[in-house]
C-alpha positions in Angstrom: 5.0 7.3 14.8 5.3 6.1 18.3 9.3 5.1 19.6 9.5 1.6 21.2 9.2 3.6 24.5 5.9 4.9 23.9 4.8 1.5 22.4 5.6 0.1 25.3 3.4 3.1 27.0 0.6 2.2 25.2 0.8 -1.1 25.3 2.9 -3.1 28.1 1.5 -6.9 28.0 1.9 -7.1 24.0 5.3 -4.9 24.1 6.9 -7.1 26.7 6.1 -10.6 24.8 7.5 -8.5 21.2 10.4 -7.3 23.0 11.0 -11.3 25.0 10.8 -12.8 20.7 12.7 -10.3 19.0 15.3 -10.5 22.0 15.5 -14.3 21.8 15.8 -14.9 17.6 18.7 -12.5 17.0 18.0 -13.1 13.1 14.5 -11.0 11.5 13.6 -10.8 7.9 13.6 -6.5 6.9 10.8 -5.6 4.3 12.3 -2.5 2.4 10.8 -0.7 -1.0 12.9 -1.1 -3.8 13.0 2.2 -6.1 10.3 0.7 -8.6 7.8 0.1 -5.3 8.3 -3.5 -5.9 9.8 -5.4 -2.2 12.8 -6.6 -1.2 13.6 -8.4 2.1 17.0 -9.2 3.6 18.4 -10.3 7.0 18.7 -7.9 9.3 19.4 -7.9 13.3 17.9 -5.5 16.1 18.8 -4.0 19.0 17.0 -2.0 21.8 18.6 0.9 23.4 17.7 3.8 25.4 13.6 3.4 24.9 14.3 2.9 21.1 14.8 0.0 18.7 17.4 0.5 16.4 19.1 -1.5 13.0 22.2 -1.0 11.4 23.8 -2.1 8.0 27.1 -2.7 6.4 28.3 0.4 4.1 26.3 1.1 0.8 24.3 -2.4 1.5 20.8 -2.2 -0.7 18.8 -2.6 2.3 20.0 1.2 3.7 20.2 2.7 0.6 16.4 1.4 0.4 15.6 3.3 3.4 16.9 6.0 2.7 15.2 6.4 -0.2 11.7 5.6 1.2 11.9 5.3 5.1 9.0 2.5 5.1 9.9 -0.8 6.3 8.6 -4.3 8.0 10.3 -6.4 10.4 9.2 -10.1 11.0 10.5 -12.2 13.8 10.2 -15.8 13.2 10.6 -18.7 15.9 11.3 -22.3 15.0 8.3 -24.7 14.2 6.5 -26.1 17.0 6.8 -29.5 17.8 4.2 -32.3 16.2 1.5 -33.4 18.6 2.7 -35.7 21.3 1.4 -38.9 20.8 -2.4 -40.0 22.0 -2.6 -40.8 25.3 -4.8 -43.8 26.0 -7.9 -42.2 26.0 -7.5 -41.0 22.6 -6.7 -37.7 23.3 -3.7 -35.6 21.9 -2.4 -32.3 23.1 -1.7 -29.8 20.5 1.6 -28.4 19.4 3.1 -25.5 21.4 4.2 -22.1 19.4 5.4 -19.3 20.6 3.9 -17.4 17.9 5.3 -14.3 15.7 5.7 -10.6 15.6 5.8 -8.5 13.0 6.3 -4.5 13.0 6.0 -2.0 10.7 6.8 1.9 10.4 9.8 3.8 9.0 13.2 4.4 9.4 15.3 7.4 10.8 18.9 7.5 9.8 21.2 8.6 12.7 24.6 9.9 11.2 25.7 11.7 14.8 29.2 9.9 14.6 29.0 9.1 18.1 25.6 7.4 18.2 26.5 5.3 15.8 30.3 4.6 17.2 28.5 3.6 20.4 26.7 1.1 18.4 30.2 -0.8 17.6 29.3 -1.6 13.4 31.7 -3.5 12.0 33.2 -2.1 9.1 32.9 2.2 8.5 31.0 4.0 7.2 27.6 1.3 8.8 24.2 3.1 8.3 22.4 3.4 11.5 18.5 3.3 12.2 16.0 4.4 14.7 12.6 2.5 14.5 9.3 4.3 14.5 6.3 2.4 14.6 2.9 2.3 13.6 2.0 -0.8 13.9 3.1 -4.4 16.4 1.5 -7.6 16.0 1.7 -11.0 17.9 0.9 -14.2 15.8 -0.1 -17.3 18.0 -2.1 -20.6 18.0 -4.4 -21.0 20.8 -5.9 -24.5 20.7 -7.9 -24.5 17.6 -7.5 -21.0 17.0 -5.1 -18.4 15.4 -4.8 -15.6 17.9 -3.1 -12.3 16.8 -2.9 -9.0 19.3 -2.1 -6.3 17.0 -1.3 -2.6 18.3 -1.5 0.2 15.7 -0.6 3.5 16.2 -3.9 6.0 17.9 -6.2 2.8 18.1 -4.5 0.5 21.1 -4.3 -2.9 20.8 -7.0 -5.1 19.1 -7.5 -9.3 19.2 -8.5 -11.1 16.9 -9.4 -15.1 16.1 -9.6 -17.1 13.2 -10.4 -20.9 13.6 
């Protein structure tokens, strides 16, 4: 499991554009492992401090009582749909749609009950759950003309593209 830190370490082009997403769409969608194995996903925000990204959750709220039971998790940052085509130009040409793209991450959980780590974070409420993220894996989801581009980093392999028309 590799902090954000040593993501960015391993790799700085794809970390930096993650980082720039999950930075400007304060809201993510968290992929936790209910106790049958079955999923469950819920809101969730992010924040990066000190080399690591971290999550936190009201008191008692299913999402951290999920991790805690099985420190596995997901994290998808969505951006608004891209605009439709501009209209042809007179030579019968139209540009395509600009997107942004994705990210989704993946690894586990670490619950950080230090009472002043988690007072630093400011939770509303007592008795918040707080969570350092470890990762395995980082992907970035894009369109690229005709093609669907993804950079994906996992853990001991680097990053890796892919294409899909």
């Amino acid at each position: 499991m590799a902090s954000w830190l040593e993501f960015e370490g391993q790799a700085p082009e794809l970390a930096k554009v993650a980082r720039a997403l999950m930075e400007k769409y304060r809201h993510k969608v968290l992929a936790t492992l209910r106790r049958d194995g079955s999923p469950r996903v819920s809101g969730t925000e992010t924040d990066f401090r000190d080399g690591e990204l971290w999550l936190g959750s009201m008191a008692g709220a299913v999402k951290a009582l999920d991790l805690r039971r099985d420190p596995r998790l997901a994290i998808h940052t969505t951006s608004p749909a891209p605009e439709p085509p501009a209209a042809e130009s007179s030579a019968g040409e139209g540009s395509a749609p600009e997107w942004e793209g994705d990210v989704k991450l993946a690894g586990r959980a670490v619950e950080i009950t230090d009472e002043k780590v988690v007072a630093a974070f400011e939770l509303p409420g007592t008795g918040s759950h707080l969570f350092r993220v470890e990762l395995t894996e980082v992907a970035w989801t894009r369109v690229e003309g005709d093609e669907v581009v993804i950079d994906a980093w996992h853990e001991g392999r680097g990053v890796r593209r892919f294409r899909r028309k």
